[in-house]
N, C-alpha and C positions, 0 to 999 in steps of 0.2 A: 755981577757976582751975587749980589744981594737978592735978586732974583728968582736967583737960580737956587741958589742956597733955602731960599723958602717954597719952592714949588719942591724939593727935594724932598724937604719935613712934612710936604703934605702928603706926595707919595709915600713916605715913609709912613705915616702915619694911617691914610688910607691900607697899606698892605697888612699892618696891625691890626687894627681895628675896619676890617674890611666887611663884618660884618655889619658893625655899626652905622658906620657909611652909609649903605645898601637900604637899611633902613629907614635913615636920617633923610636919604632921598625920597621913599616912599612918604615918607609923614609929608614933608613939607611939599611934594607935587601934590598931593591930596587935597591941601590947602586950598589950593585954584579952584578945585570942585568943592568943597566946602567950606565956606571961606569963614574966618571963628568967630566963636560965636560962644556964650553959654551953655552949651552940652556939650561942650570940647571937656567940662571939668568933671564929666562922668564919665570918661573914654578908659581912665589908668584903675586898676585894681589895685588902691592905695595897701590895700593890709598883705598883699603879694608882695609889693616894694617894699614895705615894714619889715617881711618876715626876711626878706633876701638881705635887707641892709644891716639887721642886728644878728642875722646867722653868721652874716660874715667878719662881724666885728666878734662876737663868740669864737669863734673856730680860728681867728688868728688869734686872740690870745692866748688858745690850749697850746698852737702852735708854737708861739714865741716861748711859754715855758718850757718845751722839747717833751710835753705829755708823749705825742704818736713816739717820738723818737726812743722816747726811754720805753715805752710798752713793745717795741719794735726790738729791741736788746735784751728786754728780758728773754721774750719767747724763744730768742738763738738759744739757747742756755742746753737742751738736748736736742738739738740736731745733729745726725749722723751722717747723712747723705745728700745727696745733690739732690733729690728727687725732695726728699723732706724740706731742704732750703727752699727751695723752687716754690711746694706749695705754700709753704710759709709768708713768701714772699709776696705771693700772687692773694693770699685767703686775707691778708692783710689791705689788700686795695677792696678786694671786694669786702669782706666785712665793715671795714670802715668807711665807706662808702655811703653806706646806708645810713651812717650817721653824721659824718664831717664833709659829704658832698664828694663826688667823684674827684673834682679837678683838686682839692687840697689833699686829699690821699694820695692822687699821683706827684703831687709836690713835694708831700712827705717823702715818701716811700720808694719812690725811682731814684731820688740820688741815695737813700739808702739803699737797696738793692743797687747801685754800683759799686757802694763802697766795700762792702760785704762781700758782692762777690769777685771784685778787685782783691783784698785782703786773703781769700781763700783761696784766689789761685783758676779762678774757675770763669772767666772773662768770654769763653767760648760760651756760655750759657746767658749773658748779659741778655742780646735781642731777643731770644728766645721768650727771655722771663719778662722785659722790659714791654714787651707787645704783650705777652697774655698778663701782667699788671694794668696796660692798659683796658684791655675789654673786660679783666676783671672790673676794673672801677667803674666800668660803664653800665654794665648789666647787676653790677650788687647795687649801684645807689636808684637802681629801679622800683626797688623793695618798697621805697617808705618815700614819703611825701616829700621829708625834708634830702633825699638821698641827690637830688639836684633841681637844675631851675626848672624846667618843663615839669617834671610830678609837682614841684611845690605850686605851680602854677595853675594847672588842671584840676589840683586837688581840690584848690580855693576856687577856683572862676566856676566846678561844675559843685561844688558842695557835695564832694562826695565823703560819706563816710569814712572815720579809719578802716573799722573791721571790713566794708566793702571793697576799699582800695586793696588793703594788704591781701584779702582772699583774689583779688583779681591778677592781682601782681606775681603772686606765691609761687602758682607754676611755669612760669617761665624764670622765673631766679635760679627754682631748685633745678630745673632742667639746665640752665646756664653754668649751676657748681660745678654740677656732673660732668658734664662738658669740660670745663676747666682741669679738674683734678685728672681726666683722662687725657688730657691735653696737654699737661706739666710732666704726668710718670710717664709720659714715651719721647721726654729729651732724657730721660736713662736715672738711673740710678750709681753714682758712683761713692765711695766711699771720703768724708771730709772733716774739716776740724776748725773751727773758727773760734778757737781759744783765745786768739791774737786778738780779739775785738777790743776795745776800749770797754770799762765798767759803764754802765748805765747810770746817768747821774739822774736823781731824784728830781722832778720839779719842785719849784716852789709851791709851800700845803696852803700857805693864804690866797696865792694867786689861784692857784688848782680850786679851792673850794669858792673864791668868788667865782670864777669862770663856769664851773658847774653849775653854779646854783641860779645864773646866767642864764646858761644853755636848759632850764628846765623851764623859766620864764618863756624861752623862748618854745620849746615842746609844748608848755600850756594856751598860746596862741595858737599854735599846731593841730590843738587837740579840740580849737573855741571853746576853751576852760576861762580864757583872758581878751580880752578887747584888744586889738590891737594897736591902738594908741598909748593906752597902761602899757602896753609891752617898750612901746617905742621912748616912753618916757623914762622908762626904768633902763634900758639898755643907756641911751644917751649920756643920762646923769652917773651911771654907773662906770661907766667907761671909761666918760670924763674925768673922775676922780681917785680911777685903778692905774691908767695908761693912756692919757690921750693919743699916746702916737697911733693906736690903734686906728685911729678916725683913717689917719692915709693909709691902712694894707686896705682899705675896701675897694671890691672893682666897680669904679663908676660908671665904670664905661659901660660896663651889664647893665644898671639900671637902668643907662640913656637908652637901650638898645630896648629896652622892653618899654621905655615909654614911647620911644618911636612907633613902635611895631602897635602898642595901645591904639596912638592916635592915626595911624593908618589902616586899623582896622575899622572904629571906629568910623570915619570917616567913611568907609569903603562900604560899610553899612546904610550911611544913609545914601548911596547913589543906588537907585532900586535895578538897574540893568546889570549893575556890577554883583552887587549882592545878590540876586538871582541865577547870575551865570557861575559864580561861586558854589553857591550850593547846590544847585546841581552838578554841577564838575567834583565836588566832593563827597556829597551824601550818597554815603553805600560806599564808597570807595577810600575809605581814613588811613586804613591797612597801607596800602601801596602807595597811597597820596604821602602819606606819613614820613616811611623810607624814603622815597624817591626824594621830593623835595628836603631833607635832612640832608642827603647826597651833597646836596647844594649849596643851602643856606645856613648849616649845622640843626640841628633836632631841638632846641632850644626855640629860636624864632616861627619853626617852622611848627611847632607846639599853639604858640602865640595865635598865628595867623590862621593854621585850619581850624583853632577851637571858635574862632568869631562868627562859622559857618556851618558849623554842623553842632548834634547835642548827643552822637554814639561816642561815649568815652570807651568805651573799652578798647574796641579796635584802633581809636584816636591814641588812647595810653603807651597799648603797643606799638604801635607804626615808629611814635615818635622817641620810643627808648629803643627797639632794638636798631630803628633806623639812624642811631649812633657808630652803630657798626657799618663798612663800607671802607668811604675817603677819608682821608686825613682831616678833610673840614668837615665830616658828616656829628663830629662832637669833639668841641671845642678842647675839650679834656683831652684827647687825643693828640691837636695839638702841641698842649703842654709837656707832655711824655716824650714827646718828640724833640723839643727844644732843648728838654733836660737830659735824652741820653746822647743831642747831636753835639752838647757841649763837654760830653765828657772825655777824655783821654783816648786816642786811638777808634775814635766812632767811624760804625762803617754803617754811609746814610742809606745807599744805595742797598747793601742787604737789609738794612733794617724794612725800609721801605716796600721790599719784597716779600718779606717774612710777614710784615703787618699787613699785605694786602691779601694773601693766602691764607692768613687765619682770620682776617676780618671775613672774606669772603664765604668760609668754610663754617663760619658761627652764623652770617647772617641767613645762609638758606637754610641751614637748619632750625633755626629761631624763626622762621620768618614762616618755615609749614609747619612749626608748630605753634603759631598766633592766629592762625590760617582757620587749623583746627580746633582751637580753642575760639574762633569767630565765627565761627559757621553757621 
């Protein structure tokens, strides 16, 4: 029983974290052909893990005080219509996105948008808005470095500029709004009222203005205004003495997944037949390489991995954000959306699952010639 009971938790666990898994295998097979040594401690981009570990301790705090949630009640305040809720709902993932990272905007913001549109009566628009919330989140936190893990990580490993990032980035966002907003007013426009909502209650102004002033520390590493060790010293101590519980919202399992992927790259570098055959299998091709593989491994790792062999970021950039869109596992975030509208009231998985792969499909080839054209 006792056995069985534990091979179950590992299954269990494996089908959770199955990306990390994937990984964990790659690192430690790698091992055999590089067996460690002293340049295993140059493999991880420490001030990547810095920024990922104290983002995420920032942006659960905004969250425990209910910031997104009360910014999210106010703006209901003149809505008239289904079409107006709709993009409200959807400009919300993608604006904030770009700032609090795709997967905690969908955290936020999907079971508000159930409740909302529970409350209004309008439950026939949930998937609809629940799937373009999601590709919202995925293609707004494109924008900016810190908008998820793969930009904050490309940003830092290729040292690219803000101002070049954001110019690179710019026109496929605004082509992705447009898309959106055409994509929300033709599930209709109907007439509505959500006066019934609950008042928006105020965060706390102490926790709010430590939190922010947090999250600017953390933008000044962002910006290499700050060392990233000052960052991480100051986030730590600060935490420590606002809200330790913060320490467990962080997902560690992201971190192990990116040091895995570190020390398999790494590794995968010094074996010269492998790295060889790498890059040429990649260079010239980051575009498709980018997508396809996101398909599979999510767009996060798969960031990770082709940056260790090729140095064209831009088409790298794109491949590996639009190629968020797709499968369910092609962005992680995705998944999440997923789990929060299959647990809500009356969820119907099967059309959800429909409706997300028709409009993932229908954003991705159009994003995908126009990255095409903008690589050429």
């Amino acid at each position: 029983m006792k056995k069985g009971t534990a091979l179950n938790r590992i299954a269990a666990f494996f089908k959770k974290e199955a990306v990390l898994c994937i990984a964990a295998i790659l690192a430690f097979g790698s091992m055999f052909f590089v067996p460690p040594d002293a340049g295993y401690l140059d493999y991880p981009d420490y001030r990547v893990l810095a920024l990922l570990f104290c983002l995420m301790l920032v942006i659960a705090g905004l969250q425990d005080i209910g910031l997104f949630r009360y910014l999210g009640l106010r703006f209901l305040g003149k809505i008239r219509n289904t079409g107006e809720l709709g993009l409200l709902l959807v400009s919300l993932c993608f604006f904030g996105s770009m700032f609090i990272t795709n997967d905690v905007a969908l955290i936020t913001f999907v079971p508000f948008a159930v409740m909302v549109l529970t409350m209004a009566g309008q439950r026939k628009m949930l998937i609809p808005v629940v799937v373009l919330q999601t590709i919202g989140a995925n293609l707004g936190s494109m924008l900016t470095p810190i908008g998820n893990p793969q930009n904050l990580y490309l940003y830092t490993a290729f040292e690219i500029p803000m101002g070049t990032f954001l110019g690179c980035m710019l026109p496929l966002a605004a082509l992705s709004l447009v898309l959106l907003v055409i994509a929300v007013l033709l599930t209709g426009r109907e007439p509505l009222s959500v006066a019934s909502l609950e008042p928006a209650e105020s965060p706390d102004r102490r926790k709010l203005a430590t939190y922010l002033v947090l999250f600017l520390v953390c933008l000044a590493c962002v910006l290499r205004l700050l060392p990233w060790p000052v960052m991480l010293g100051i986030l730590i101590l600060a935490v420590f003495f606002a809200d330790r519980g913060l320490f467990r919202k962080v997902d560690y399992f992201l971190l192990a997944t990116f040091a895995c992927f570190f020390l398999f790259i790494g590794n995968a570098g010094r074996i010269p037949a492998v790295s060889s055959l790498l890059r040429e299998l990649i260079g010239g091709r980051e575009l498709p390489a980018g997508v396809v593989l996101s398909q599979v491994i999510s767009n996060v790792p798969a960031a990770i991995l082709l940056s260790g062999f090729t140095d064209n970021t831009r088409p790298l950039l794109y491949g590996v954000n639009i190629g968020g869109l797709g499968t369910l596992i092609a962005s992680l975030a995705s998944v999440i959306s997923y789990r929060l509208y299959g647990n809500s009231e009356g969820a119907e998985k099967g059309a959800y699952m429909k409706a997300f792969t028709l409009y993932n499909v229908v954003f991705l080839a159009i994003l995908y010639a126009a990255a095409a054209f903008l690589t050429r």
